[in-house]
KEKE-957344 format. One record per residue (C-alpha): x, z, y; residue number from 1; residue in one letter; chain. Coordinates in Angstrom, 3 decimals, decimal comma. Layout:
BEGIN
((X Z Y) NUM "A" "A")
...
This chain:
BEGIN
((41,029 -67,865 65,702) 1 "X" "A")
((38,538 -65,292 66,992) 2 "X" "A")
((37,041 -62,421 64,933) 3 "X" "A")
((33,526 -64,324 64,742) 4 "X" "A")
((35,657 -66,586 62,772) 5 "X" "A")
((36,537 -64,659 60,303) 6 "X" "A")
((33,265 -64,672 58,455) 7 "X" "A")
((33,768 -68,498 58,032) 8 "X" "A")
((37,205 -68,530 57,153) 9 "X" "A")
((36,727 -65,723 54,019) 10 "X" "A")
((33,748 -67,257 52,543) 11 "X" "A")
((34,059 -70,159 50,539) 12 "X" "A")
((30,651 -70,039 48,915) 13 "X" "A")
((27,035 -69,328 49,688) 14 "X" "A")
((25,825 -67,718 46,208) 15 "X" "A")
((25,490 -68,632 42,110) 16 "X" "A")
((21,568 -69,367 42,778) 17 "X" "A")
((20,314 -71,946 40,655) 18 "X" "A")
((18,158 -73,448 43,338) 19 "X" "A")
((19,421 -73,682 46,621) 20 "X" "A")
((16,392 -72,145 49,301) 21 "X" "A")
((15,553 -74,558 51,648) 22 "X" "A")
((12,827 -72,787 53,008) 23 "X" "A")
((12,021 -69,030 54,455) 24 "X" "A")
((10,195 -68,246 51,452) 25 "X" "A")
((12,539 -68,738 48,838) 26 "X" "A")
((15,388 -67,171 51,002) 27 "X" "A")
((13,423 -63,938 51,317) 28 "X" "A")
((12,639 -63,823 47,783) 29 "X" "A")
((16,300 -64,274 46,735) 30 "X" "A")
((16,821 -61,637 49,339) 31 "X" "A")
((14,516 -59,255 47,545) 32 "X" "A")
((15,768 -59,952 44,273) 33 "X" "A")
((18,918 -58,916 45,453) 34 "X" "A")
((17,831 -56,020 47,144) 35 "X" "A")
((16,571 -54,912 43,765) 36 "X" "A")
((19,577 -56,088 41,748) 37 "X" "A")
((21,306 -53,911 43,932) 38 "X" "A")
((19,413 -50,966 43,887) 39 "X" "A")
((19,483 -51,299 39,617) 40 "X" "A")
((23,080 -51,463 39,964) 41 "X" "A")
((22,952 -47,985 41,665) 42 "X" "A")
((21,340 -46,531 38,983) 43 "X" "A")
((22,611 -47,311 36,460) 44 "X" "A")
((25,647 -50,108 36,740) 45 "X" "A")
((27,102 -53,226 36,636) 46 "X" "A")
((27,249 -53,590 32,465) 47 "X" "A")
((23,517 -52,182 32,225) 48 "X" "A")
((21,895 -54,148 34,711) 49 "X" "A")
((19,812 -57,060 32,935) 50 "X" "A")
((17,421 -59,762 34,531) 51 "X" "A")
((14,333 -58,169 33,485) 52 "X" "A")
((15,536 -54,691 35,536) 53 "X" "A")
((15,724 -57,095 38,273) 54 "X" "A")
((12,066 -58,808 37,512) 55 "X" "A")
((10,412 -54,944 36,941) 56 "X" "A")
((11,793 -53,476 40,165) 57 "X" "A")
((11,503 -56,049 42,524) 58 "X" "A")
((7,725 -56,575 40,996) 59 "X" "A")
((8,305 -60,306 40,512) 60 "X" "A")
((8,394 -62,110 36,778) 61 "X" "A")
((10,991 -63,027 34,695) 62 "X" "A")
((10,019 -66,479 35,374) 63 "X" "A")
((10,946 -65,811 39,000) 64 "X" "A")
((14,299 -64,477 38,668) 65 "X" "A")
((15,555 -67,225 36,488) 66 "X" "A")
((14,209 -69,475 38,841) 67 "X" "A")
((17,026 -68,315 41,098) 68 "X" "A")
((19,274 -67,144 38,633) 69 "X" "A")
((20,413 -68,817 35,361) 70 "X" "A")
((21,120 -65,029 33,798) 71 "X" "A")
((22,638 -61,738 34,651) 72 "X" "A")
((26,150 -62,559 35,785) 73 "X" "A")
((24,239 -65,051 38,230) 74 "X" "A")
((22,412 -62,160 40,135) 75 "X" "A")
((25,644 -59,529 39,831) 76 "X" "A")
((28,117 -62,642 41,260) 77 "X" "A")
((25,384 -63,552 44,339) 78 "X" "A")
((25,019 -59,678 44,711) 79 "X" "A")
((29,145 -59,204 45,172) 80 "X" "A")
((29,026 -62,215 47,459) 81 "X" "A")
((26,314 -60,756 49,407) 82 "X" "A")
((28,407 -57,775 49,297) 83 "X" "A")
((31,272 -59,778 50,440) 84 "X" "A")
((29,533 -60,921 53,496) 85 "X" "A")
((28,265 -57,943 54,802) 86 "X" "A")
((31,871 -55,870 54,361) 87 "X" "A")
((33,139 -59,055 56,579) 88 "X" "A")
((30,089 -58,773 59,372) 89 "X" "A")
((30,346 -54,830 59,702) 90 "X" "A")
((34,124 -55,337 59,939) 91 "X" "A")
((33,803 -57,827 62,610) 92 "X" "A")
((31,444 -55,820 64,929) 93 "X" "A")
((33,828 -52,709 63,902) 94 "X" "A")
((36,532 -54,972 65,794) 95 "X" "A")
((34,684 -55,816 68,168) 96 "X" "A")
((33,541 -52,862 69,692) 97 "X" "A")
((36,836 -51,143 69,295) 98 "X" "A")
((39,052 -53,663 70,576) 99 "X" "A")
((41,972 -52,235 68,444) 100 "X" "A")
((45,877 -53,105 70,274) 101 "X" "A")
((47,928 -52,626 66,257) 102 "X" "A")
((47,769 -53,736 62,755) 103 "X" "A")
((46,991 -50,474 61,910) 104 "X" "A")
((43,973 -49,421 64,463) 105 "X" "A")
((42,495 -53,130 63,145) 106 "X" "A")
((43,017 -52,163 59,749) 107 "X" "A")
((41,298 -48,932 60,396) 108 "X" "A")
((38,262 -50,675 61,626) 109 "X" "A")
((37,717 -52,473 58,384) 110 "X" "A")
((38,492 -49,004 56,439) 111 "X" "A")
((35,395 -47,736 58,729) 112 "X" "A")
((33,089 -50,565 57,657) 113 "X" "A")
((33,959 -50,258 53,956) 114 "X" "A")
((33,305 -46,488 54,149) 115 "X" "A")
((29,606 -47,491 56,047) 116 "X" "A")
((28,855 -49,861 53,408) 117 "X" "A")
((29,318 -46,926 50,998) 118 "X" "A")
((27,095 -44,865 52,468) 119 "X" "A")
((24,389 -47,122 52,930) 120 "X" "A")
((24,487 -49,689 50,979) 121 "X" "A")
((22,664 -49,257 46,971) 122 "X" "A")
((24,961 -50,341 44,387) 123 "X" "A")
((28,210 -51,454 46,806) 124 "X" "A")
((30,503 -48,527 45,430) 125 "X" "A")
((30,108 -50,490 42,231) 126 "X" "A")
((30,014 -53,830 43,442) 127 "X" "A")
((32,337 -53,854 47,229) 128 "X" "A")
((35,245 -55,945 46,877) 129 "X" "A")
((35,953 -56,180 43,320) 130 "X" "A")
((36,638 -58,648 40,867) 131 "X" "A")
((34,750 -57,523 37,703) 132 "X" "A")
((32,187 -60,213 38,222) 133 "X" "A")
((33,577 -63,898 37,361) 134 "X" "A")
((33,201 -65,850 40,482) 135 "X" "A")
((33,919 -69,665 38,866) 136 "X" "A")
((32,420 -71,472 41,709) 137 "X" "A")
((34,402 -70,093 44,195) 138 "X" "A")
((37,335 -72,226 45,060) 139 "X" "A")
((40,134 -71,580 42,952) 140 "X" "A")
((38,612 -68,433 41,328) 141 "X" "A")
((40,929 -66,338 43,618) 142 "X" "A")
((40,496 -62,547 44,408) 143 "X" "A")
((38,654 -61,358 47,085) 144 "X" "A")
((41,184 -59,857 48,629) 145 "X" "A")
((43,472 -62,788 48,679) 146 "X" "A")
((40,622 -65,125 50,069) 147 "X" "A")
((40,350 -62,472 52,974) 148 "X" "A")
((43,621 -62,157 53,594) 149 "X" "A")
((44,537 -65,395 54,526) 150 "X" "A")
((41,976 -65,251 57,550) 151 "X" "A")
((42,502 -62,252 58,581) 152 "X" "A")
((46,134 -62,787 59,416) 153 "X" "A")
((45,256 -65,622 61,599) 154 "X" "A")
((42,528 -63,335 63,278) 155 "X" "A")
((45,596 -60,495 64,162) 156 "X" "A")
((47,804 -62,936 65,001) 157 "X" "A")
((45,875 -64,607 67,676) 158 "X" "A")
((43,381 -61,202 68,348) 159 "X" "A")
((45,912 -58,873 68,927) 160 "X" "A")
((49,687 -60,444 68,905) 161 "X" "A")
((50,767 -59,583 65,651) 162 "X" "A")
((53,942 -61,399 64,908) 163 "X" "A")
((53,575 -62,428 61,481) 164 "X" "A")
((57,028 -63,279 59,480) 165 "X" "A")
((55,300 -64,944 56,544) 166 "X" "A")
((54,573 -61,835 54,762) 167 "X" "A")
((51,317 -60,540 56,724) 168 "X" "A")
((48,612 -62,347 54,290) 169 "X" "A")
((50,263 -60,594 51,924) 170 "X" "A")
((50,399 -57,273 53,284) 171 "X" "A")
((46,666 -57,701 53,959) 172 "X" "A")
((46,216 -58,512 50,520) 173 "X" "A")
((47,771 -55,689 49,188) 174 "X" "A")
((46,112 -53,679 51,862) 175 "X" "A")
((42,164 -54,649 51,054) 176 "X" "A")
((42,995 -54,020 47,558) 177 "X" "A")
((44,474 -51,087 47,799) 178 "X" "A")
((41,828 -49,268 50,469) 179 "X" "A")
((39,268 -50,683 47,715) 180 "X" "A")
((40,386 -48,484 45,258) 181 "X" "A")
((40,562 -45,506 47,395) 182 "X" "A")
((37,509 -45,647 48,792) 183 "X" "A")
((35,577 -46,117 45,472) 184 "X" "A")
((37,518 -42,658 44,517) 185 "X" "A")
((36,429 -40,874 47,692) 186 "X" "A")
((32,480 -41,441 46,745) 187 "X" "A")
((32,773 -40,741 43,369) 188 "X" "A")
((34,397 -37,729 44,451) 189 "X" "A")
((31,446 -37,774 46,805) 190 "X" "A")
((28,440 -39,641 47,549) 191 "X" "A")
((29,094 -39,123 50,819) 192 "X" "A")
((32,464 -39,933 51,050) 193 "X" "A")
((34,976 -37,385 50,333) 194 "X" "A")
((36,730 -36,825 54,119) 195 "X" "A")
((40,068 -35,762 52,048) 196 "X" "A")
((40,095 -38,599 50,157) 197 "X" "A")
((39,497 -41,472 53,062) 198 "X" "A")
((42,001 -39,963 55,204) 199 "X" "A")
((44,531 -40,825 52,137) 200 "X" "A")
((43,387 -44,051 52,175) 201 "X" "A")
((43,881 -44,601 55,779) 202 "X" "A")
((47,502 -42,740 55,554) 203 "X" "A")
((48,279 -44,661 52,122) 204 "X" "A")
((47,634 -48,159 53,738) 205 "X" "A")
((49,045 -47,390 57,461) 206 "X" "A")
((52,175 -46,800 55,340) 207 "X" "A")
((51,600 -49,955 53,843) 208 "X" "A")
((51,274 -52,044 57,012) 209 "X" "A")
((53,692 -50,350 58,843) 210 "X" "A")
């Protein structure tokens, strides 16, 4: 299992959007609703955020969001999806242009792609890789983390060697969840990304791993 793979093997669903696009159009619309969702979500948060924030800012009526999106825990569960996705694409090009040789370096990788996603991405300190929106149709409901974990212990295994002794899914596990909660702490310490605060991160879950 190669680290292109990853992105396959983590998601189990495409989105909560009421009509499935079928053409460029529609995908670029759901795109920019999203984008606006998102940038809503920045402002002013997850429990604020309601479909007609979403219509006024991405210019579009109400008619067109619930189109898409059957209400407001529609657009927030396709947003942390979305969010999802991109966490798993930065991490893979993180890998791949690093080329890490441990658990930890790997790990590290994925810390740097979180922290990038931070940075740049509107509303992803609030929405990352948590759980606070329901997810139902994803299979089995499970936690992000877990539904990462799973794949990314096959991807260390085969990537770099890793002997795993049955407990490495779970270590990831632990691991995303943990670095999650860190890093959310280091930007609200800073919007930036408080330095002190990462590097805990990185020495709380290289303790973790080890």
């Amino acid at each position: 299992m190669a680290y292109n793979d990853l992105i396959g093997g983590a998601l189990t669903s495409g989105g909560k959007v009421r009509n499935e696009p079928v053409q460029a159009r529609s995908s670029e619309r759901i795109g920019a609703l999203l984008d606006a969702a998102s940038q809503v979500v920045s402002e002013v948060g997850i429990e604020r955020l309601t479909t007609a924030m979403v219509a006024e800012r991405a210019g579009a009526s109400i008619g067109t969001v619930y189109r898409y999106f059957p209400d407001r825990i529609a657009v927030l569960a396709a947003l942390s999806l979305r969010s999802f996705e991109r966490f798993l694409r930065a991490g893979v090009e993180k890998l791949d242009a690093a080329k890490p040789d441990t658990l930890v370096a790997a790990f590290d990788c994925l810390i740097d792609a979180a922290a990038e996603l931070h940075r740049t991405e509107p509303g992803y300190t609030s929405i990352r890789l948590s759980d606070q929106v329901a997810l139902p149709e994803v299979d089995g409901g499970s936690a992000i983390a877990t539904r990462t974990a799973g794949p990314l212990a096959a991807v260390f295994v085969s990537e770099l060697g890793i002997t795993d002794d049955g407990t490495l899914a779970e270590r990831l596990d632990v691991a995303l969840t943990v670095a999650d909660a860190l890093l959310v702490r280091a930007f609200i310490i800073d919007p930036a990304g408080d330095e002190a605060a990462i590097a805990v991160c990185r020495a709380v879950v290289a303790t973790q791993l080890a």
